[in-house]
PDB file of N, CA, C and O in Angstrom:
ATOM      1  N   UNK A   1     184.531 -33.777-139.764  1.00  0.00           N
ATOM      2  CA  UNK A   1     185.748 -33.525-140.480  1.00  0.00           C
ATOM      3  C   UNK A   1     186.814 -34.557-140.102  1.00  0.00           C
ATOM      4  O   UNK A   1     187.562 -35.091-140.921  1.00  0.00           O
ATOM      5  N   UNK A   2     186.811 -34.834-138.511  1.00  0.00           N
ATOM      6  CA  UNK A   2     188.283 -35.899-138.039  1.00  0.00           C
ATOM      7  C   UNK A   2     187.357 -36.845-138.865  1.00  0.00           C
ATOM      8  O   UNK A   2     187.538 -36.723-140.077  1.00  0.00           O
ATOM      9  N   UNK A   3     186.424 -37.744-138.512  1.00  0.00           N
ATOM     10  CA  UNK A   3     186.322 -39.096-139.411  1.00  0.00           C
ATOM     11  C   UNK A   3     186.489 -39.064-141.119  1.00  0.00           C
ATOM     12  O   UNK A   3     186.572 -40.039-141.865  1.00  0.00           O
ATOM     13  N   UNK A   4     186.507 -37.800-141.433  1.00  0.00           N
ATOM     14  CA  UNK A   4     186.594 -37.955-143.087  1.00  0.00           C
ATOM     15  C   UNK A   4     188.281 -37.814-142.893  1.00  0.00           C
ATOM     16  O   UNK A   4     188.706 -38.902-143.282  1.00  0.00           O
ATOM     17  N   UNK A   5     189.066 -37.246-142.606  1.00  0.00           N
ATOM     18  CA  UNK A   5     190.581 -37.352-142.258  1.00  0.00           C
ATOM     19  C   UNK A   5     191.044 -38.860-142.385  1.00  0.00           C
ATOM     20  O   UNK A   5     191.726 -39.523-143.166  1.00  0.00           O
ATOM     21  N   UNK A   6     190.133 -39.118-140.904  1.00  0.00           N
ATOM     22  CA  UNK A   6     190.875 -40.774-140.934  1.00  0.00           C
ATOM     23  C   UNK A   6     190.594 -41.634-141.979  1.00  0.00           C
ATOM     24  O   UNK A   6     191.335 -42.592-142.195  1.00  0.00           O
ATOM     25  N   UNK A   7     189.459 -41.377-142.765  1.00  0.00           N
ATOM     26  CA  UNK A   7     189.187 -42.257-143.299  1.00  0.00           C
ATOM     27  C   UNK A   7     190.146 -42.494-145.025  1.00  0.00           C
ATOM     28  O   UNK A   7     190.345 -43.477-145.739  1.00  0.00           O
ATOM     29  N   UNK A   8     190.572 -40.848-145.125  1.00  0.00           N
ATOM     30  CA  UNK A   8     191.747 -40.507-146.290  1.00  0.00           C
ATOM     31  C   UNK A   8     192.602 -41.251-146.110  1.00  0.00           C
ATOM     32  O   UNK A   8     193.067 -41.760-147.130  1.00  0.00           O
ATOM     33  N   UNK A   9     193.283 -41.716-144.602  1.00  0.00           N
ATOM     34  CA  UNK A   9     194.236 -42.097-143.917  1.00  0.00           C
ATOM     35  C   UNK A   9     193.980 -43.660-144.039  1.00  0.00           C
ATOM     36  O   UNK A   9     194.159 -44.313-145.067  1.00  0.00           O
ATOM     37  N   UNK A  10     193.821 -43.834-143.605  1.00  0.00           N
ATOM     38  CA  UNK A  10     192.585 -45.448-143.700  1.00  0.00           C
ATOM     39  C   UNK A  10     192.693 -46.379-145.547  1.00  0.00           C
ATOM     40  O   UNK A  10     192.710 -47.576-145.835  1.00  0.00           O
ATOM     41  N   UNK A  11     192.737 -45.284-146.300  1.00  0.00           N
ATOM     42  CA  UNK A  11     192.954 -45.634-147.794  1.00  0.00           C
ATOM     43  C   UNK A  11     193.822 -45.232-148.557  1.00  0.00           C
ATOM     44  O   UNK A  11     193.834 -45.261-149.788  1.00  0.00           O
ATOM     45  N   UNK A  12     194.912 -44.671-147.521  1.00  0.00           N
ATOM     46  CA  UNK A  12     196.259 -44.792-147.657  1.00  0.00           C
ATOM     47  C   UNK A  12     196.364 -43.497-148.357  1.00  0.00           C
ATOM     48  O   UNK A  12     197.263 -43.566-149.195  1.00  0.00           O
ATOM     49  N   UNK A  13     196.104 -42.974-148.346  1.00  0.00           N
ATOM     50  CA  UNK A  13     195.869 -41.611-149.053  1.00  0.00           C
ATOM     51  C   UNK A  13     197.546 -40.813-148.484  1.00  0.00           C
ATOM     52  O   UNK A  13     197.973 -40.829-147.330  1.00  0.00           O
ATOM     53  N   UNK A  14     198.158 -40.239-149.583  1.00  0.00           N
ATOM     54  CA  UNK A  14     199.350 -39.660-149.034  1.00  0.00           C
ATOM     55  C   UNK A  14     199.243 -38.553-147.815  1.00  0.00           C
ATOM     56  O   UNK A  14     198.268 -37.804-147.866  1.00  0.00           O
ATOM     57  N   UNK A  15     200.062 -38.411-146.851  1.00  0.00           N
ATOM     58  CA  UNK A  15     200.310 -37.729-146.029  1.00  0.00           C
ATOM     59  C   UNK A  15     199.948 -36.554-146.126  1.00  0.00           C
ATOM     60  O   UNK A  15     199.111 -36.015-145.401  1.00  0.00           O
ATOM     61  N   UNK A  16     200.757 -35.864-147.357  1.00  0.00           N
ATOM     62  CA  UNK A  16     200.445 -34.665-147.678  1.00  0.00           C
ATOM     63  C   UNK A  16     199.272 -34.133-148.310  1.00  0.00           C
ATOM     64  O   UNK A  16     198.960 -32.962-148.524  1.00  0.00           O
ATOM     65  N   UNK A  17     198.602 -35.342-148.604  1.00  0.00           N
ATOM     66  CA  UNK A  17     197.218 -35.201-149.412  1.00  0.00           C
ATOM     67  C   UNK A  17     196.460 -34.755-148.042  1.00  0.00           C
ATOM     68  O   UNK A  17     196.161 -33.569-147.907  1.00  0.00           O
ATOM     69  N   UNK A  18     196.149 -35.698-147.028  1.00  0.00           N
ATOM     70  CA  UNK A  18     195.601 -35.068-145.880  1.00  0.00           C
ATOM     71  C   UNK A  18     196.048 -34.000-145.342  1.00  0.00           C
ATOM     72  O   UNK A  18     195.172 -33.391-144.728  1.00  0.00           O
ATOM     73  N   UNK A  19     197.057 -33.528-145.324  1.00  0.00           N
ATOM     74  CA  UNK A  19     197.579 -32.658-145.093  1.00  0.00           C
ATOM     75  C   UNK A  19     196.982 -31.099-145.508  1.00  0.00           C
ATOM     76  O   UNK A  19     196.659 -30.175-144.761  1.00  0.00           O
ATOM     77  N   UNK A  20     196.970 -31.181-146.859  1.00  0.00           N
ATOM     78  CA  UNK A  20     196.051 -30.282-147.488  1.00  0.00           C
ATOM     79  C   UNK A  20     194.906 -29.985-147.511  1.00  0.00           C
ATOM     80  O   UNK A  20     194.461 -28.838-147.478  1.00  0.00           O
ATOM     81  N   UNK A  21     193.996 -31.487-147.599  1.00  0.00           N
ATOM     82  CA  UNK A  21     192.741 -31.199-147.284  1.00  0.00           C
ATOM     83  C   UNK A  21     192.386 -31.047-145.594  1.00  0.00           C
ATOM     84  O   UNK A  21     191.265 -30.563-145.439  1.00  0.00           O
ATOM     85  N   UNK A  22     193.050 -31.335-144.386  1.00  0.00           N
ATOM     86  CA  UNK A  22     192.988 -30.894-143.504  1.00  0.00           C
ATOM     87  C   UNK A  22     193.280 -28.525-143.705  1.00  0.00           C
ATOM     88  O   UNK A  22     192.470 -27.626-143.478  1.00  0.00           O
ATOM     89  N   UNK A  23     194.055 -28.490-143.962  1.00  0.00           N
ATOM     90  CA  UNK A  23     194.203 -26.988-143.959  1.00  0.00           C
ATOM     91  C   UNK A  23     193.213 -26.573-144.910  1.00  0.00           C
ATOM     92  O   UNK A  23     193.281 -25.351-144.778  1.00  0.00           O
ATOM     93  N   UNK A  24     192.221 -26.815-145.899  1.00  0.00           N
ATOM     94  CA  UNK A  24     191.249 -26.771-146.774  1.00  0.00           C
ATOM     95  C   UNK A  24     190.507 -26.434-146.112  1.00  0.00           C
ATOM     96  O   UNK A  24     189.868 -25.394-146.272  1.00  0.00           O
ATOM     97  N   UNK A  25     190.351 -27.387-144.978  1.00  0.00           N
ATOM     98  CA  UNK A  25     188.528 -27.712-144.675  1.00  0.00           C
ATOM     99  C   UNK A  25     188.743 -27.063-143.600  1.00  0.00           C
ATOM    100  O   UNK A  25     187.655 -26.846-143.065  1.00  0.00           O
ATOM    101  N   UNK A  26     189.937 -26.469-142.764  1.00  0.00           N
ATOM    102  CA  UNK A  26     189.979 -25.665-141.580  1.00  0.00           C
ATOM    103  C   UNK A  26     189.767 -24.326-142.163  1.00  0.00           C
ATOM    104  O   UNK A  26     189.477 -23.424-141.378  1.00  0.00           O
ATOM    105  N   UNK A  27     189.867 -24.061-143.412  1.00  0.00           N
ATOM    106  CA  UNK A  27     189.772 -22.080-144.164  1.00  0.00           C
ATOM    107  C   UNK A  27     188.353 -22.531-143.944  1.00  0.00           C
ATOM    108  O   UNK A  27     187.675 -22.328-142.936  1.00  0.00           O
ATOM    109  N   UNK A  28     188.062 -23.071-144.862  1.00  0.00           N
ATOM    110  CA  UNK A  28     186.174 -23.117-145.082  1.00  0.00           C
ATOM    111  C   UNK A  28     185.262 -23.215-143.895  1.00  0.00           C
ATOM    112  O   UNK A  28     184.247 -22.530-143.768  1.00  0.00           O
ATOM    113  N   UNK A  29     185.797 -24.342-142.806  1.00  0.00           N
ATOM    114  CA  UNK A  29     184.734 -23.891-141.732  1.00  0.00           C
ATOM    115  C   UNK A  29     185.038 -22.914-140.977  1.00  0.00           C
ATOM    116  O   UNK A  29     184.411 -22.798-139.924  1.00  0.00           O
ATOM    117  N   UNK A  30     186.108 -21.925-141.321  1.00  0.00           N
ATOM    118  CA  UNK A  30     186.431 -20.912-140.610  1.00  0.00           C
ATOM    119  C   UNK A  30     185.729 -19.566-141.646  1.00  0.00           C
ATOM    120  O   UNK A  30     185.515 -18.440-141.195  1.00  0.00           O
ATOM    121  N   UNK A  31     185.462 -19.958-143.011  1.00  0.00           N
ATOM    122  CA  UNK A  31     185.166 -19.133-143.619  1.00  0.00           C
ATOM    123  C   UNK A  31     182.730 -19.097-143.420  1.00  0.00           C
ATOM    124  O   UNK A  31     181.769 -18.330-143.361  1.00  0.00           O
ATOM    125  N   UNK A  32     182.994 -20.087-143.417  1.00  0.00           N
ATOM    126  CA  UNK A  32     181.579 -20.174-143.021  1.00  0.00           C
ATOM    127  C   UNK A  32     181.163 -19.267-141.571  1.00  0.00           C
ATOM    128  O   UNK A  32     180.651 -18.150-141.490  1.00  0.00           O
ATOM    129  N   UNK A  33     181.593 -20.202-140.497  1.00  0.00           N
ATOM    130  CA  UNK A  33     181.752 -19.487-139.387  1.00  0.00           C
ATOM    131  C   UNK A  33     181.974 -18.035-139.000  1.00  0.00           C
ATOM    132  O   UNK A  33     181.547 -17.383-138.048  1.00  0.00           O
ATOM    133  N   UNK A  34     182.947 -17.651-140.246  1.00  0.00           N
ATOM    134  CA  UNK A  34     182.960 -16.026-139.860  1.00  0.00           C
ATOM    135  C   UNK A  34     182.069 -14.847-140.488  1.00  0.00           C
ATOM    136  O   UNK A  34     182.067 -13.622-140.371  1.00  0.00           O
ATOM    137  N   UNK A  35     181.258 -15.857-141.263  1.00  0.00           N
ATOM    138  CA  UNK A  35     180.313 -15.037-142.093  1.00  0.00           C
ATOM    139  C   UNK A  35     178.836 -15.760-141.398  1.00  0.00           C
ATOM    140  O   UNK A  35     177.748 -15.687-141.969  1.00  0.00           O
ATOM    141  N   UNK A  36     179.043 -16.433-140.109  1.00  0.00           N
ATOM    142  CA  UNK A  36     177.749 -17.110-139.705  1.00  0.00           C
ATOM    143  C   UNK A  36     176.529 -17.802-140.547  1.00  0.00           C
ATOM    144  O   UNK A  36     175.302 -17.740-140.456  1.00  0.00           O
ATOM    145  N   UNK A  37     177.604 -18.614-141.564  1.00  0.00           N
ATOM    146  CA  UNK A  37     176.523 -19.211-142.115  1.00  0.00           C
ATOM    147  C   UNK A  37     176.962 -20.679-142.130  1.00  0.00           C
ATOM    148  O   UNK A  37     178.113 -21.113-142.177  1.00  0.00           O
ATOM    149  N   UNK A  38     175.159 -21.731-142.053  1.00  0.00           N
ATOM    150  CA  UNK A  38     175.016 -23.294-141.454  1.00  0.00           C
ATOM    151  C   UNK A  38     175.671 -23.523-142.992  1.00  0.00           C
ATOM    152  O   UNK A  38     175.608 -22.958-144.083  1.00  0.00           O
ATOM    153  N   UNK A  39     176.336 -24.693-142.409  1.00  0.00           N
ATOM    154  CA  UNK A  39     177.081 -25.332-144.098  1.00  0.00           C
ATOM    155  C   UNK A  39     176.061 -26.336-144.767  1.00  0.00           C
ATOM    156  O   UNK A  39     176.281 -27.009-145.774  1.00  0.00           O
ATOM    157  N   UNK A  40     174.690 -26.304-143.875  1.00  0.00           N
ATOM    158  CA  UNK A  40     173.664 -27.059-144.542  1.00  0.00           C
ATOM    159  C   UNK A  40     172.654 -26.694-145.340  1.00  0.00           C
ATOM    160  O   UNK A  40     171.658 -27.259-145.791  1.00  0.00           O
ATOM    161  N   UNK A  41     173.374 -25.071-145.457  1.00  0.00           N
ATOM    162  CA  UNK A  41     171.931 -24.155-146.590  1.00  0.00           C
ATOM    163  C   UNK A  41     173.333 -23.782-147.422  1.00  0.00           C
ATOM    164  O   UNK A  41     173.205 -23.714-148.644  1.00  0.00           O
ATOM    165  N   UNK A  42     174.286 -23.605-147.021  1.00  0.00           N
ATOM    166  CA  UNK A  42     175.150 -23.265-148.630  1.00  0.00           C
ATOM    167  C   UNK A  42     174.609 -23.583-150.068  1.00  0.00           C
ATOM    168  O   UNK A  42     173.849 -24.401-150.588  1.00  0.00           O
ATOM    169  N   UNK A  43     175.085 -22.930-150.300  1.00  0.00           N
ATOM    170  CA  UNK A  43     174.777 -23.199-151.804  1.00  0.00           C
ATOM    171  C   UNK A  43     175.933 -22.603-152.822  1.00  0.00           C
ATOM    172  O   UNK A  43     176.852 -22.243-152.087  1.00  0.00           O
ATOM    173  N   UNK A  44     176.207 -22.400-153.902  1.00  0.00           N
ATOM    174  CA  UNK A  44     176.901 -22.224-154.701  1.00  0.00           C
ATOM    175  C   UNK A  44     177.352 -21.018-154.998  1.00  0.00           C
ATOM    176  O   UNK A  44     178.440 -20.978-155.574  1.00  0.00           O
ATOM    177  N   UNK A  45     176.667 -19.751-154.698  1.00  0.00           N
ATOM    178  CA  UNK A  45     177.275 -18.798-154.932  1.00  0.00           C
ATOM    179  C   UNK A  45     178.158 -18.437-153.559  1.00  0.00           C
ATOM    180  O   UNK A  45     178.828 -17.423-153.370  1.00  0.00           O
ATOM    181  N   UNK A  46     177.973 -19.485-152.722  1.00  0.00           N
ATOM    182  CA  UNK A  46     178.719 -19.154-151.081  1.00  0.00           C
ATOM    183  C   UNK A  46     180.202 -19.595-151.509  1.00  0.00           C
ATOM    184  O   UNK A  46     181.278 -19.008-151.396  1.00  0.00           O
ATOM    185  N   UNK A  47     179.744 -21.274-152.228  1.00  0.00           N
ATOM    186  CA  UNK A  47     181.302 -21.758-152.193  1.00  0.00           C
ATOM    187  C   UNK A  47     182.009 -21.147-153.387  1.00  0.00           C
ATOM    188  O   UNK A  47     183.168 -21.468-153.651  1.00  0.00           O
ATOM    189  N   UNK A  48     181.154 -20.046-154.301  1.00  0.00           N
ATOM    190  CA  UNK A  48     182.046 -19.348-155.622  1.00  0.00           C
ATOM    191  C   UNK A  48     182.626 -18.970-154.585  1.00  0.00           C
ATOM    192  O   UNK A  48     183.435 -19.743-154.073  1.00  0.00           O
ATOM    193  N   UNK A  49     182.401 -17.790-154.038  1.00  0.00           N
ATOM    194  CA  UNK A  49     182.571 -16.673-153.036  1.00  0.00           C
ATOM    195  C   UNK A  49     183.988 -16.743-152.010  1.00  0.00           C
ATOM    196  O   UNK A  49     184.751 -15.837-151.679  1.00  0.00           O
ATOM    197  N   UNK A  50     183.992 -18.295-151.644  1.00  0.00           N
ATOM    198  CA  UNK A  50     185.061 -19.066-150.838  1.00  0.00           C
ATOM    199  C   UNK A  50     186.074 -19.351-151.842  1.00  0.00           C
ATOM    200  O   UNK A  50     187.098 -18.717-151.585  1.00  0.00           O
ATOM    201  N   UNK A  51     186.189 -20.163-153.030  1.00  0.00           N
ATOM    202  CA  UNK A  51     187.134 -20.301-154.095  1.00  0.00           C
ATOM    203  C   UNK A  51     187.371 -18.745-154.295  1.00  0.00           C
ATOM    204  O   UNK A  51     188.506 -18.411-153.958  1.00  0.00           O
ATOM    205  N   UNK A  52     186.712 -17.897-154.680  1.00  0.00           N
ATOM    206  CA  UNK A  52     187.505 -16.624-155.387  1.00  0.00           C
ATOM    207  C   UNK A  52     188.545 -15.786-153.892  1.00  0.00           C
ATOM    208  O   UNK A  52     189.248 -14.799-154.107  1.00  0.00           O
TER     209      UNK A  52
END
């Protein structure tokens, strides 16, 4: 997750753009995590499940 950050950062990507997708990607691996599931078998009805 930090190297995809820097790398937003890196291509000048606005502040607040990282900003957001930093607090994004902290729900989701918190949302994975609390339902104990690897983010390498997700599949689509996980990330409906996360959007709704």
């Amino acid at each position: 997750m930090e190297s995809f950050l820097a790398y937003l950062t890196a291509i000048e990507r606005s502040p607040n753009t990282v900003k957001a997708y930093t607090h994004d990607l902290k729900d989701w691996w918190s949302y994975l995590d609390g339902r104990g599931l690897d983010w390498k078998l997700v599949d689509l009805e996980v990330v409906a499940a996360f959007v709704a």
